[in-house]
ZAMI-63531 format. One line per 4 residues: for each residue z, y, x of N, C-alpha, C. Coordinates in pm, whole numbers, plus 50000, padded with zeros to 5 digits. Atoms other than C-alpha are relative to their C-alpha. Example, Ala and Ser with C-alpha at 12.3 -4.5 7.8 and 13.67 -1.06 7.14 Angstrom:
! ZAMI-63531
50000:49881:50089:50780:49550:51230:50000:50120:50090; 49994:49881:49918:50714:49894:51367:50073:50109:49923
This chain:
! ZAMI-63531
50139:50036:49980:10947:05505:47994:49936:49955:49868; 50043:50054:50127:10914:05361:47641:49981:50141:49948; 50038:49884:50079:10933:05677:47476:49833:50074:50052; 50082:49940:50001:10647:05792:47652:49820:49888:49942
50065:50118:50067:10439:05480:47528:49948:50007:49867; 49977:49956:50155:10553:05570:47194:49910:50140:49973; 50064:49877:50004:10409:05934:47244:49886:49994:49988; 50151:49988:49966:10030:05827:47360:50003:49952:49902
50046:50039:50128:10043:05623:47050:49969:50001:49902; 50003:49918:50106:10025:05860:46827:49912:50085:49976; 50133:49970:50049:09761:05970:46646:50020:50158:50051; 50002:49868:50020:09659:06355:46725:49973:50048:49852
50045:50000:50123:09687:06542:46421:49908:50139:50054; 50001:49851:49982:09513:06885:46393:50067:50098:50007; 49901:49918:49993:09813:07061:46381:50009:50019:50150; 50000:50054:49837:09910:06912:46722:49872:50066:50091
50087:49999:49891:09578:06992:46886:49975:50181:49990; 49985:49865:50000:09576:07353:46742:50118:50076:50095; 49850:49946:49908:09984:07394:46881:49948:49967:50157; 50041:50063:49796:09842:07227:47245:49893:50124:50077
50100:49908:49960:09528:07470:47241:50074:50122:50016; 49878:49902:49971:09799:07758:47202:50071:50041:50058; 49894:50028:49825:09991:07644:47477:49912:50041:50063; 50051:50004:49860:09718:07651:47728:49938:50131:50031
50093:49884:50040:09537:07939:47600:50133:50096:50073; 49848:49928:49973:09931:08120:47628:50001:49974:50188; 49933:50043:49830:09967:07953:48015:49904:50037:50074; 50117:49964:49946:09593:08015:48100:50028:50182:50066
50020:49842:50018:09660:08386:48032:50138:50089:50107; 49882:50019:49904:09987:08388:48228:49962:49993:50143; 50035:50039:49845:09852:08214:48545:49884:50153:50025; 50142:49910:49961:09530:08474:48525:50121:50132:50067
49964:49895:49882:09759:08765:48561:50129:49986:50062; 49940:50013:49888:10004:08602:48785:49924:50035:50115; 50076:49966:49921:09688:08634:48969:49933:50113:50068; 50038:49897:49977:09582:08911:48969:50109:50117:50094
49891:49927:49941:09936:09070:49046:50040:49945:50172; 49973:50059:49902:09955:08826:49336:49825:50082:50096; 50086:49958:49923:09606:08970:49439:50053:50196:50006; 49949:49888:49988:09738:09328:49446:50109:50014:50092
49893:49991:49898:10038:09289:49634:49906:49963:50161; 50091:50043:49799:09792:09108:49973:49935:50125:50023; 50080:49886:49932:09576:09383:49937:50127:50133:50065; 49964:49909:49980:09870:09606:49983:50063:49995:50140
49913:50066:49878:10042:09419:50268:49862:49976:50087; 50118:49972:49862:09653:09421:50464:49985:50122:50041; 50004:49841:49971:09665:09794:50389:50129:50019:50164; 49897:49999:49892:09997:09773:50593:50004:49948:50095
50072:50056:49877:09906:09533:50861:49923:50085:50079; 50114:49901:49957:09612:09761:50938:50080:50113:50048; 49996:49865:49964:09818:10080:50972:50108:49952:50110; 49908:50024:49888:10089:09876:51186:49942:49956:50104
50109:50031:49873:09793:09733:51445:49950:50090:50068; 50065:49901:49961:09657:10050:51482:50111:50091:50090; 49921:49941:49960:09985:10216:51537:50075:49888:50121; 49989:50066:49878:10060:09953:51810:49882:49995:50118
50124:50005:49916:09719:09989:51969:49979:50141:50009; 50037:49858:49998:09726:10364:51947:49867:50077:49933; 50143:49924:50013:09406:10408:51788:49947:50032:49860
């Protein structure tokens, strides 16, 4: 718990805030097309829903 005490205490340098912006920018870009891939797969599994309702309802 001290160490993290020690951490906030510390000045940001610019280095630091450039390496942090890097990170998020890097994780931002990650999550986006986790997203996107995660929106591709539902649409494909409603496609399939749809053709298995129909083919239980005959119509």
């Amino acid at each position: 718990m001290e160490w993290i005490r020690r951490t906030f205490r510390l000045q940001a340098r610019e280095s630091h805030l450039g390496l942090a912006l890097v990170f998020c920018l890097l994780t931002l870009s990650a999550m986006s097309i986790a997203l996107i891939w995660q929106a591709q797969i539902i649409a494909s599994q409603r496609e399939a829903i749809r053709w298995l309702v129909q083919l239980k309802l005959g119509s």
